[in-house]
N, C-alpha and C positions, 0 to 999 in steps of 0.2 A: 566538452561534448565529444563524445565518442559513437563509433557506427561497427557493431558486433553481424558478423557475417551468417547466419542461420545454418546457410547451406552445410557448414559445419561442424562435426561432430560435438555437441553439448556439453562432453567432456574437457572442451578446450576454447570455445568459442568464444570466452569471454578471457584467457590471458591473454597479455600486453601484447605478446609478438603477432596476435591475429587478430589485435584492435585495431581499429583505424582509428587517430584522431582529428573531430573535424575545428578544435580549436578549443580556445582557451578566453571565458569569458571572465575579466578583469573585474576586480572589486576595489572598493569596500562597498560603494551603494550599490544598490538592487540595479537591473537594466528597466529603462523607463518603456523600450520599445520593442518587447523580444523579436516580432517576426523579422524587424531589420537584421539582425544576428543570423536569422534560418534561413534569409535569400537567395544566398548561394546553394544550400543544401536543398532547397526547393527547386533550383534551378536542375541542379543534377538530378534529379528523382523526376522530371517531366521528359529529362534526356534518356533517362534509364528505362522508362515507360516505353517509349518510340525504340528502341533496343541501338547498343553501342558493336559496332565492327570490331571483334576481337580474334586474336591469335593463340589459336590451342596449343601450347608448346609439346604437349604428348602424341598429341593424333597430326601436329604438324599443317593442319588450315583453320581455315577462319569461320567463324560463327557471328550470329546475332546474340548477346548476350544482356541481357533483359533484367533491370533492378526495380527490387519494389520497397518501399518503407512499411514493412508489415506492422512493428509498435513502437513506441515514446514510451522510454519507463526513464525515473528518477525521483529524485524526494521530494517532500512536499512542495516545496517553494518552486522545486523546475514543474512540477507537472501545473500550479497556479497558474506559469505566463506559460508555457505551453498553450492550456484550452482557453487560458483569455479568463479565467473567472476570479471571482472574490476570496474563494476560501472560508473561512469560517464565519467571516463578514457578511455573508448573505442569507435572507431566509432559507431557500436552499440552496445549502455550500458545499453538496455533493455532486462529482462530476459523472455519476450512472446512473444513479436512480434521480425520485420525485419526492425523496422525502424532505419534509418541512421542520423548520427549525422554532422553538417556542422560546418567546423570549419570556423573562423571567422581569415582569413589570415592577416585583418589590424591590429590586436590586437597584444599587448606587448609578452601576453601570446596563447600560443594554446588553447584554449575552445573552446570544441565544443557541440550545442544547436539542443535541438530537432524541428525541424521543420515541422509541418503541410502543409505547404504551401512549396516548393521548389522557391528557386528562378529561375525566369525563365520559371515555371510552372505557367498557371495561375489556376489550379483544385487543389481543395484539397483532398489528398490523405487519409485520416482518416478512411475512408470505410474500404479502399485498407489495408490498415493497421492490422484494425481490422479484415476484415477476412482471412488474413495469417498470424496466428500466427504461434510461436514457437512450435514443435513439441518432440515427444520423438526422433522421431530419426533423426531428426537436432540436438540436444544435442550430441547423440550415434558418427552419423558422425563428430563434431567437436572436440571429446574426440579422434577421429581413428589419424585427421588431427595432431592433440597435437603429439600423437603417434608415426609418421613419420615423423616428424620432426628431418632433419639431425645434424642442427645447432643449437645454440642458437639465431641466429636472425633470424633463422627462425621462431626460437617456439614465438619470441617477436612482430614478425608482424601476425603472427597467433592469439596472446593476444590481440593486439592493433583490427586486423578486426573483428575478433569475438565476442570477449568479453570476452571469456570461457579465462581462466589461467591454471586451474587443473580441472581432476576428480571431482565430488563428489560419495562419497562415497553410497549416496543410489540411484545411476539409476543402481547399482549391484541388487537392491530388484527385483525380477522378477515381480511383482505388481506394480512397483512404475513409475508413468510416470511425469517425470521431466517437460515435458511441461503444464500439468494440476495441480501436485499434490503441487506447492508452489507458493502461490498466491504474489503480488504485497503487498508492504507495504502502509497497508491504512493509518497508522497513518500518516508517512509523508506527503504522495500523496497528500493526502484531509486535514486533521485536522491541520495541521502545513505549508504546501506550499499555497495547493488553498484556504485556509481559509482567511489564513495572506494574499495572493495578492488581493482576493475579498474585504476585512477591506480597508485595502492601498487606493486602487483605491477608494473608496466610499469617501474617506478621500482625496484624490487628492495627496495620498504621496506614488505612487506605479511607484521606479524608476526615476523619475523625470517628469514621464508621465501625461500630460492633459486629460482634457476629450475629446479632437479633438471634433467631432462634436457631442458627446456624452451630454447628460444632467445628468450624475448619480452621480457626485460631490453631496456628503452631506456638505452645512456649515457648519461651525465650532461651531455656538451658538447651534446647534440641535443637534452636536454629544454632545457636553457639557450634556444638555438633554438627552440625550440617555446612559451617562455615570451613572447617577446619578439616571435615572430610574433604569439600570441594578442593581447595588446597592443595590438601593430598591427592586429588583422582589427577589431577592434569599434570602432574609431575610423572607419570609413568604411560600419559598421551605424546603419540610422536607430534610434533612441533609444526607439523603439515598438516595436520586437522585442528589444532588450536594451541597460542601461545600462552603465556600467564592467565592466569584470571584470578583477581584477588578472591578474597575473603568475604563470601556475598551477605556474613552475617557483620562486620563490620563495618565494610567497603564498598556498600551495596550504591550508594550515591554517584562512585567512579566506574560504577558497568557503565561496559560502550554498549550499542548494537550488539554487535558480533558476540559477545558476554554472553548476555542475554539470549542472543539466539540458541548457544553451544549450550548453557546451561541447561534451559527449560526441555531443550528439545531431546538433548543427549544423554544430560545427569541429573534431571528432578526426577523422572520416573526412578530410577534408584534408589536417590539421596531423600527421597518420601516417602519410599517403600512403610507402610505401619506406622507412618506419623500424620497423614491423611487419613480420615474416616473413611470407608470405602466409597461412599457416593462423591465423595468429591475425587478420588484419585483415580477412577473410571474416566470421571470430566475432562480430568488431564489427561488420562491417555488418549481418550478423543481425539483433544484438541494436539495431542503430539500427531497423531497419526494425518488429520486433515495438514497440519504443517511439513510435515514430510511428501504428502503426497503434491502441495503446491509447490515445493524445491528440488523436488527430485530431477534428475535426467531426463524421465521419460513419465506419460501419462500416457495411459489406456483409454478408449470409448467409455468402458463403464466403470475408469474411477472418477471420469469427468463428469459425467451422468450423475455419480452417485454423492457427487462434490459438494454439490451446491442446497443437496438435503441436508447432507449430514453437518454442513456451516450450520444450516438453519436449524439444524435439533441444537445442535451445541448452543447456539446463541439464545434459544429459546431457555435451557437448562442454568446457563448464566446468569441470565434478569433471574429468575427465582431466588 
C-alpha cells in the first residue's frame, strides 16, 4: 500500500523517492478483513480533515496543513476488498454503474456475462448505462440494506444482487464519495483484457471466433513480420521508455502488462500500417488516441467532456 502526493508535479509523483509507503500486506492467502488493515490510514485522514500544525521550512512559520484521500486505484483484487464487493460473482459485479449480468442457464457452470445488447432487446443499452452510474448514496443505501438484514440468506442474496459484501471503511470519510473517488481498473480492463482480445482476433484465435463477415484476419506470414519487426523497433528504443519485449508473433503468451500497453499503444499503429483494412485501423487509432489521453500528464475540460463520447462511439463500433 502506497500514498502518491498529488500536490505534485505528475511528472514525478508516482517515483519511489516521493512515494510514501503505508505497508506491506503479507500473503499467500487473500486478507479475510481488509478495513482492519486501512485503520490506521483512516485514522490519519480524519486527522488530516481537522488540519495538522506544520512548519514551513522556506517562509520559516507554521500553517494548518490539510490532507484529503481524493482516490483508491489498484488491480482488480485490491479495488474488490476496497468497496467490499463480489466481483464477477455477482449479478451486478460492476463497481459504477447498474448494469446486470445474464447468466448463461445451458452452462455446466453459473457464469454470468456482461451484456451490451440484452437478448430480446434489439437497442443497445451502453448510453443508458453510462449515464446512470453508481452513486454515493446507492453505496450508503446498500451498506443500510446489509444492515437489516435478519438472516444470513438474506445478507447472501443481498451479496449475490448487489454486489456490495461488507462496508468499506472509507465512505465513513465525510469527503469521500465512493461513487467517484475509486476508479475502475485500467490495467486489467484495457492493457491485459481488451488488448489480448483485440491481438486474438487480428490473429483469428480470439475464442474460436471467425471473422464472420469481417476482413480483419492478419495472415500468419505478416504477423511472422510483424514479430520480428517488433523485435527490431525496441532495440533502437532508449531503455527508459521500454525494455525487451519479445516477439509478439511467437511469444505473444509471455506479454506482461507493460508489453501490451507499449505495444498497441506506441508500435501497432505502425507495425499495421496496410495490413488492417482501413475501417478497422481508424478503430485502432481511436482507441490509441482515447488511451493516450487517459495516461497522459495532463487533461483539459474538453478532452474530459469529449472522453466519455468518444469511449462510447468506440465501444459501440467494437460490438459490430
Amino acid at each position: 500500500m502506497e500514498l502518491i502526493i498529488l500536490n505534485l508535479p505528475p511528472t514525478i509523483h508516482t517515483q519511489d523517492r516521493y512515494v510514501f509507503s503505508l505497508g506491506v500486506i503479507p500473503g499467500p492467502q487473500e486478507l479475510k478483513h481488509f478495513n482492519s488493515f486501512c485503520w490506521p490510514l483512516y485514522q490519519e485522514c480524519l486527522r488530516g480533515l481537522k488540519g495538522i500544525h506544520t512548519y514551513h521550512t522556506i517562509q520559516c512559520s507554521f500553517f494548518i496543513l490539510c490532507v484529503y484521500l481524493i482516490h483508491i486505484f489498484g488491480d482488480l483484487i485490491m479495488m474488490i476488498k476496497v468497496l467490499g464487493t463480489l466481483g464477477i460473482r455477482a449479478i451486478k459485479p460492476c463497481h459504477s454503474c447498474h448494469i446486470e449480468a445474464i447468466c448463461d442457464i445451458q452452462a455446466k457452470w453459473k457464469t454470468y456475462y456482461l451484456l451490451l445488447t440484452i437478448p430480446g432487446r434489439a437497442e443497445n443499452h451502453l448510453w443508458e448505462i453510462l449515464n446512470n452510474p453508481q452513486t454515493h448514496n446507492n453505496y450508503l443505501q446498500m451498506y443500510c440494506r446489509l444492515d437489516s438484514a435478519a438472516m444470513e440468506a438474506e445478507c447472501k442474496w443481498i451479496w449475490k444482487e448487489t454486489g456490495i459484501k461488507h462496508h468499506s471503511i472509507f465512505a465513513l470519510l465525510p469527503y469521500f464519495n465512493m461513487g467517484l473517488a475509486i476508479p475502475g481498473g485500467f490495467m486489467h480492463t484495457v492493457y491485459i483484457n481488451l488488448f489480448k482480445a483485440l491481438i486474438k482476433l487480428w490473429c483469428g484465435e480470439f475464442k474460436g471466433l471467425g471473422a464472420s463477415t469481417g476482413n480483419y484476419i492478419i495472415p500468419a506470414p505478416i504477423w511472422e513480420r510483424i514479430g520480428i519487426e517488433t523485435r527490431n523497433t525496441v532495440k533502437s528504443i532508449p531503455a527508459s521508455f521500454v525494455q525487451l519485449i519479445l516477439n509478439i508473433d511467437t511469444d505473444f503468451g509471455n506479454f506482461t502488462a507493460e508489453d501490451l500497453a507499449f505495444w498497441m499503444t506506441w508500435l501497432a499503429p505502425y507495425l499495421l500500417t496496410d495490413h488492417l483494412p482501413p475501417l478497422y485501423y481508424e478503430h485502432l487509432l481511436e482507441l490509441v488516441k482515447i488511451v493516450k489521453t487517459c495516461t497522459g500528464f495532463g487533461i483539459t475540460k474538453e478532452e474530459h467532456a469529449k472522453l466519455s463520447i468518444n469511449i462510447f462511439k468506440w465501444r459501440l463500433e467494437y460490438e459490430r
